[in-house]
C-alpha positions as CSV (number, residue, x, y, z in Angstrom):
1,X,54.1,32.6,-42.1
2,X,56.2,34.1,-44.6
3,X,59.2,32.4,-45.9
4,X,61.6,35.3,-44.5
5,X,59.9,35.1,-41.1
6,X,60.2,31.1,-40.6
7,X,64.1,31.3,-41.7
8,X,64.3,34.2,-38.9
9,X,62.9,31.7,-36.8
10,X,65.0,28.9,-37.7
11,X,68.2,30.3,-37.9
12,X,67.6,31.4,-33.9
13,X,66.0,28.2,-33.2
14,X,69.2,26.3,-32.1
15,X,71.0,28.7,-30.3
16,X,67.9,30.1,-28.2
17,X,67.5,26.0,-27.2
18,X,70.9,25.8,-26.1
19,X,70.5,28.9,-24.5
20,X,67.9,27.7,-22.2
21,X,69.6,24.5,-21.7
22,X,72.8,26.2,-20.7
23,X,71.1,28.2,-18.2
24,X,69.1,25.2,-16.5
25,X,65.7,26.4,-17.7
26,X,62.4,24.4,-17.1
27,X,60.5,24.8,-20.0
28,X,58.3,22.6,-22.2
29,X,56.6,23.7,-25.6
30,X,58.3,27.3,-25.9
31,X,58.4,29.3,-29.0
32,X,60.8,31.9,-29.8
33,X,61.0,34.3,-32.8
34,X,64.4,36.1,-33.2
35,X,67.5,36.2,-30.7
36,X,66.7,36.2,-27.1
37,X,69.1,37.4,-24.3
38,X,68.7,35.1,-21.3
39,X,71.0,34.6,-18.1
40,X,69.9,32.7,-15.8
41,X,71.4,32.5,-11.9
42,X,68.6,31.4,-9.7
43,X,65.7,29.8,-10.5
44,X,63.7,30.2,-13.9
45,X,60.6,28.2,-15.2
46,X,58.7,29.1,-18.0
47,X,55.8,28.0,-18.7
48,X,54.1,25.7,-21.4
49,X,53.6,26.5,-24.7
50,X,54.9,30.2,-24.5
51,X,55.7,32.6,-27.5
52,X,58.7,35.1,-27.1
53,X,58.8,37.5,-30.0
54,X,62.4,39.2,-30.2
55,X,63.5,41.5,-32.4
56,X,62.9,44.2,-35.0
57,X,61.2,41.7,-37.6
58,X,59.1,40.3,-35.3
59,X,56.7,43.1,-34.0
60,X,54.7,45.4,-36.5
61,X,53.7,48.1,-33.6
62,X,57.3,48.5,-32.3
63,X,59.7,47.9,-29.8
64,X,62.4,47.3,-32.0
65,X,65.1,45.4,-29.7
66,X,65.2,41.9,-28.6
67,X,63.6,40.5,-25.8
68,X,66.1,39.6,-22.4
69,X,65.2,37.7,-19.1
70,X,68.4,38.0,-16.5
71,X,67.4,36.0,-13.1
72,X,70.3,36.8,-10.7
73,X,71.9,34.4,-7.8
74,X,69.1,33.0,-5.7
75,X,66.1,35.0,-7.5
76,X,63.0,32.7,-8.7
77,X,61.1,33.6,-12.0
78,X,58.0,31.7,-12.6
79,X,55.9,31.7,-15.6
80,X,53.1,30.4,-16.3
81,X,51.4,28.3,-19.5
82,X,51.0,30.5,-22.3
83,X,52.8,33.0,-21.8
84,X,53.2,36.1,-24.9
85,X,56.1,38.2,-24.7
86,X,57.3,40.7,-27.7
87,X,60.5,42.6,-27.6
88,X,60.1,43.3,-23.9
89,X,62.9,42.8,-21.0
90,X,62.5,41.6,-17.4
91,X,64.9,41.5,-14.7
92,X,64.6,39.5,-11.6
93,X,66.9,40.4,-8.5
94,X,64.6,38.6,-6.0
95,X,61.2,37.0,-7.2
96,X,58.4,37.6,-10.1
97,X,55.6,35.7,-10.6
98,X,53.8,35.5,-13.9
99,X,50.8,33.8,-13.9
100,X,48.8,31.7,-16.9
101,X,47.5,33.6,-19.9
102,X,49.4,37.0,-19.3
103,X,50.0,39.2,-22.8
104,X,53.3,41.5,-22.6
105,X,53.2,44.1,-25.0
106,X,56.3,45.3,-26.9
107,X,58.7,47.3,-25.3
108,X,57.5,46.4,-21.7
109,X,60.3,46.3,-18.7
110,X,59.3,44.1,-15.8
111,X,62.1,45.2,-13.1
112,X,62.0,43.9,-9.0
113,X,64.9,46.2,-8.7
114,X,66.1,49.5,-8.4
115,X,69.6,48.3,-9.4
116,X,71.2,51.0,-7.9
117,X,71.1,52.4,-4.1
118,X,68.9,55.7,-4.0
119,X,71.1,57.4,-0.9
120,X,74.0,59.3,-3.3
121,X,76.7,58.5,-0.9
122,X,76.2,54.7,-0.7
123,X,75.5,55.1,-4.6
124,X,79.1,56.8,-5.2
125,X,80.7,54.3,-3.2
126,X,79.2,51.1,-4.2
127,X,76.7,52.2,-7.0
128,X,75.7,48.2,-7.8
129,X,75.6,47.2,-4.0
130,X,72.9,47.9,-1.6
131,X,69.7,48.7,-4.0
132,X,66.1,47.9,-3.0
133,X,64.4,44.9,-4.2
134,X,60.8,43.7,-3.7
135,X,58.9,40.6,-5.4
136,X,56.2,41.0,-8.4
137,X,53.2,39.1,-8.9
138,X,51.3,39.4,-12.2
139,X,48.2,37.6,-12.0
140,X,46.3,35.2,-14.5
141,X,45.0,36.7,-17.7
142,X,47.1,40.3,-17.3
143,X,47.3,42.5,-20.4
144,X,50.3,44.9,-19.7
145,X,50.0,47.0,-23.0
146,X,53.3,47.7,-24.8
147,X,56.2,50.3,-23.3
148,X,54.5,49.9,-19.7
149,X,57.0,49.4,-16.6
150,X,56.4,46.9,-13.6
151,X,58.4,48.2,-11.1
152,X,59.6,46.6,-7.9
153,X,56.7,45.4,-5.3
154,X,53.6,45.4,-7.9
155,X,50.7,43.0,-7.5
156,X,48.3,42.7,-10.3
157,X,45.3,40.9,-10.3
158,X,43.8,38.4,-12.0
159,X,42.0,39.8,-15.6
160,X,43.6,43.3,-15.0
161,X,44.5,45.6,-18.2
162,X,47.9,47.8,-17.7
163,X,47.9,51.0,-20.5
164,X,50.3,51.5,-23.0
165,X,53.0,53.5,-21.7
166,X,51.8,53.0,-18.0
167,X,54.5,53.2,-14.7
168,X,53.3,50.4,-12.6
169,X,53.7,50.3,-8.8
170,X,52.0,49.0,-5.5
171,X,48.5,47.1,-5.9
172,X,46.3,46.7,-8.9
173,X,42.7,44.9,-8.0
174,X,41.4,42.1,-10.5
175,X,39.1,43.0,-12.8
176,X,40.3,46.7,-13.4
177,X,41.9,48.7,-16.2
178,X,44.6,50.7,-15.2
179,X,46.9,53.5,-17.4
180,X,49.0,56.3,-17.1
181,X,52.2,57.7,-15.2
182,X,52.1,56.7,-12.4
183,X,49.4,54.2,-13.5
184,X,45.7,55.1,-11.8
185,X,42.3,53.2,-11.9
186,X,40.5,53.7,-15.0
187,X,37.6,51.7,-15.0
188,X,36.1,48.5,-14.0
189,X,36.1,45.2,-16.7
190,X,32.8,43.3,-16.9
């Protein structure tokens, strides 16, 4: 590691500790490059030995903001071991499940949200009241490739591949490479 990258890292290392000890996370062996953005109202665990890349300096392909997790009042955000992460965001309203082994390409948005109610006259009245919310379940060994979205209600299995630049909703078998917008089936894996 290059002398300019490990001061990066040690200059953030303090305050992204106190960051998740503020905000009651379970953690154990975590690793994070750069500033990370974290709030935490519900329940977060992240999982052992996990590597969170945030910011510009710290991703060669892109994706040049930091990396945020926000788990609102009463959500649960569950990571598994070994978690990789790279300037990517998700947002937890309700429930997401990240299991072991799953790579998160840059730029990546994991949302169980809509954030905002889709009628227009519920959305003019109370436009951050009243939005849709379903859990997400990323299984073991997921590669979502970098800028993809997880939106609201998404299963993947176990081994799966998501695209680059894929939109991500409803069920994706194990075992399956999946791309595109919306994301279809592109092939089996062996």
């Amino acid at each position: 590691m290059g002398i300019f990258k490990k001061l990066y890292q040690l200059l953030f290392l303090p305050l992204n500790l106190f960051k998740l000890w503020f905000f009651k996370v379970k953690h154990s062996e975590v690793t994070i490059f750069g500033p990370l953005l974290i709030l935490n109202k519900g329940t977060m665990v992240l999982g052992d030995r996990a590597r969170i890349n945030s910011g510009k300096y710290k991703n060669p392909i892109g994706g040049d903001t930091r990396s945020s997790i926000v788990v609102k009042k009463n959500a649960s955000l569950i990571i598994g071991a070994n978690l990789r992460m790279s300037n990517s965001a998700i947002y937890c309203a309700q429930s997401i499940t990240i299991g072991n082994n799953v790579m998160i390409g840059g730029s990546c948005k994991i949302w169980d949200s809509d954030f905002h109610p889709i009628d227009p006259d519920i959305r003019l009245a109370t436009p951050n009241e009243g939005y849709k919310t379903a859990p997400i379940q990323i299984g073991n060994n997921v590669f979502v490739g970098g800028a993809s979205i997880i939106l609201k209600g998404t299963v993947i299995g176990e081994n799966s591949v998501i695209g680059a630049g894929s939109v991500v909703t409803g069920n994706i078998p194990a075992n399956e490479i999946w791309g595109g917008n919306p994301a279809r089936f592109i092939k089996k894996l062996k």
